[in-house]
C-alpha positions in Angstrom: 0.0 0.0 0.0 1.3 3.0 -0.7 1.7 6.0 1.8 -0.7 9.0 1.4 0.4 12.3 2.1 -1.5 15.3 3.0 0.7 18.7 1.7 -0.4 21.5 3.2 0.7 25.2 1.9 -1.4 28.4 1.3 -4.0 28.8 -1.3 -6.4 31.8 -0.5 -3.6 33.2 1.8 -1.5 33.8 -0.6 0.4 31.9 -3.4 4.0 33.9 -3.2 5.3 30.1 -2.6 3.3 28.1 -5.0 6.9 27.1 -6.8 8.0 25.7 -3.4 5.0 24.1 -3.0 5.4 22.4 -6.5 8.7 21.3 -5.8 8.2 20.0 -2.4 5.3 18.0 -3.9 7.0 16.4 -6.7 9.7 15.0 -4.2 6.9 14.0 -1.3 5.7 11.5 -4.4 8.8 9.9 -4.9 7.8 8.4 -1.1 3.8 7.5 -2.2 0.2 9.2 -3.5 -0.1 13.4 -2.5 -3.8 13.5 -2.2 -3.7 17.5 -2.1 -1.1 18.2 -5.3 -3.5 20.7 -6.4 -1.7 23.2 -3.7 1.2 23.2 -6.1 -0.5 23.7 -9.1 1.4 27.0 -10.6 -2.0 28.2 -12.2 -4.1 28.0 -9.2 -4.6 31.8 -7.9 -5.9 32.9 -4.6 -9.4 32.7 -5.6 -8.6 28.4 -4.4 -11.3 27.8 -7.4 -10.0 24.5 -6.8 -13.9 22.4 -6.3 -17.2 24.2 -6.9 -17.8 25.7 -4.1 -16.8 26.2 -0.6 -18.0 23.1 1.0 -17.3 20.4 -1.8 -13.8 22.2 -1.6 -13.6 21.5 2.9 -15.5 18.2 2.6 -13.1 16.7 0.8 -10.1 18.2 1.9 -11.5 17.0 5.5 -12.0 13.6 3.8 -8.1 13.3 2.5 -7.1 14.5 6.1 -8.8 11.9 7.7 -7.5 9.4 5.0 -3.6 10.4 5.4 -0.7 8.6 6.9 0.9 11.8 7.4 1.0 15.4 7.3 3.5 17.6 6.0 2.7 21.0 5.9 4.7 24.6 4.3 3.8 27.3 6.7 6.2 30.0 5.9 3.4 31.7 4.3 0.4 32.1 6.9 -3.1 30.7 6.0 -6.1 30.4 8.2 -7.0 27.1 6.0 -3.2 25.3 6.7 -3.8 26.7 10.6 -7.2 24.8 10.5 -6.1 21.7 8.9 -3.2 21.6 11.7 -6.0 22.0 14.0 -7.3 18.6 12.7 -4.2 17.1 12.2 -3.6 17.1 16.0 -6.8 16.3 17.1 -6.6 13.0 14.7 -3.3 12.5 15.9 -1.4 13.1 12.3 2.1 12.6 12.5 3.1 16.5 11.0 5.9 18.1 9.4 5.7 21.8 9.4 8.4 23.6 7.3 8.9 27.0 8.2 11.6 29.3 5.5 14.2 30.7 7.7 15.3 33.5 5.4 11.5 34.4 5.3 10.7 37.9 6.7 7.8 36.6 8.6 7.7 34.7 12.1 6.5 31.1 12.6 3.1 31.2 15.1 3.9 29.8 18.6 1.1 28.0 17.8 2.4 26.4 15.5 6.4 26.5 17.0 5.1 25.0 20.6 2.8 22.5 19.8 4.2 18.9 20.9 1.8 17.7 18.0 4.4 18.8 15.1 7.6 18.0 14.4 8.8 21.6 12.8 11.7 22.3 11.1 13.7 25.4 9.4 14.7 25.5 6.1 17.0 27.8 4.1 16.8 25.8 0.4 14.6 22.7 -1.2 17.0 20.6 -0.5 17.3 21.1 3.5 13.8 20.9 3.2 14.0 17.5 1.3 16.3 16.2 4.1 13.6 16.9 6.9 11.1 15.3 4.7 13.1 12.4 4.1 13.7 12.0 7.8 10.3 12.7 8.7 8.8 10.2 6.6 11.5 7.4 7.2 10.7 8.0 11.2 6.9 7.3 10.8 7.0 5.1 7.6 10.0 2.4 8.5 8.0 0.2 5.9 9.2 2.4 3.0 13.4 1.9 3.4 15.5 2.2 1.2 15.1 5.8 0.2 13.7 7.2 -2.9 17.9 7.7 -4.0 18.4 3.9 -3.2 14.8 2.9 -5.2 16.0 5.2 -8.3 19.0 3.3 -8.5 17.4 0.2 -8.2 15.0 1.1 -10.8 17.8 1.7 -13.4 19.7 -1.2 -12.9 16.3 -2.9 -14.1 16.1 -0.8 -17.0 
């Protein structure tokens, strides 16, 4: 089976890091299915016209929360939506990864920064960030060693 991941990252509160999200998605599905890689879509605006309406769009983001093995969340940018889904996230005990930018000008929420129900890490580049992922996911997912690197490889060798 594979891992499901729920990525979090701002849609209506802004989309200044939508290229981050992108990135960080693509690698997150080297590791199993990102039920939420709409967040990185480039051409999604902060209108979050992403389902036909309000509800459809919490329903089933509710739905893939509940689903998840994990959590990882961007939070650099601050969203009342992420903040909420980390709200729901703790209260379903979600094992959760928040990634906060360190050469951001903002300051991560001691809501977020104190909880004992994230792990959170800083990050300065996507590939620190890939490293906390990587760790994250190897910490709460043993079943899925060796690491994406070591599967690649293994891949090719079958080519």
């Amino acid at each position: 089976m594979d891992l499901r991941i729920y990525f979090a990252g701002s849609i209506r509160g802004g989309r200044e890091d939508a290229a981050v999200y992108s990135a960080m998605i693509a690698f997150l599905r080297t590791f199993g299915e990102v039920l939420t890689e709409h967040v990185g879509n480039l051409e999604l605006t902060e209108k979050g016209d992403d389902g036909p309406n309000d509800r459809f769009i919490h329903d089933r983001d509710m739905e893939w929360l509940q689903c998840c093995d994990l959590v990882v969340a961007e939070v650099t940018q601050p969203s009342l939506g992420v903040g909420y889904e980390l709200g729901c996230a703790a209260a379903w005990n979600k094992p959760t990864l928040c990634l906060f930018r360190n050469n951001s000008q903002g300051t991560l929420s001691a809501m977020i920064a104190g909880s004992s129900s994230f792990e959170t890490a800083t990050y300065s580049g996507l590939e620190e960030a890939q490293q906390h992922m990587s760790i994250f996911i190897a910490q709460n997912s043993p079943s899925l060693l060796p690491s994406p690197a070591l599967k690649e490889a293994s891949s090719e060798r079958s080519a």
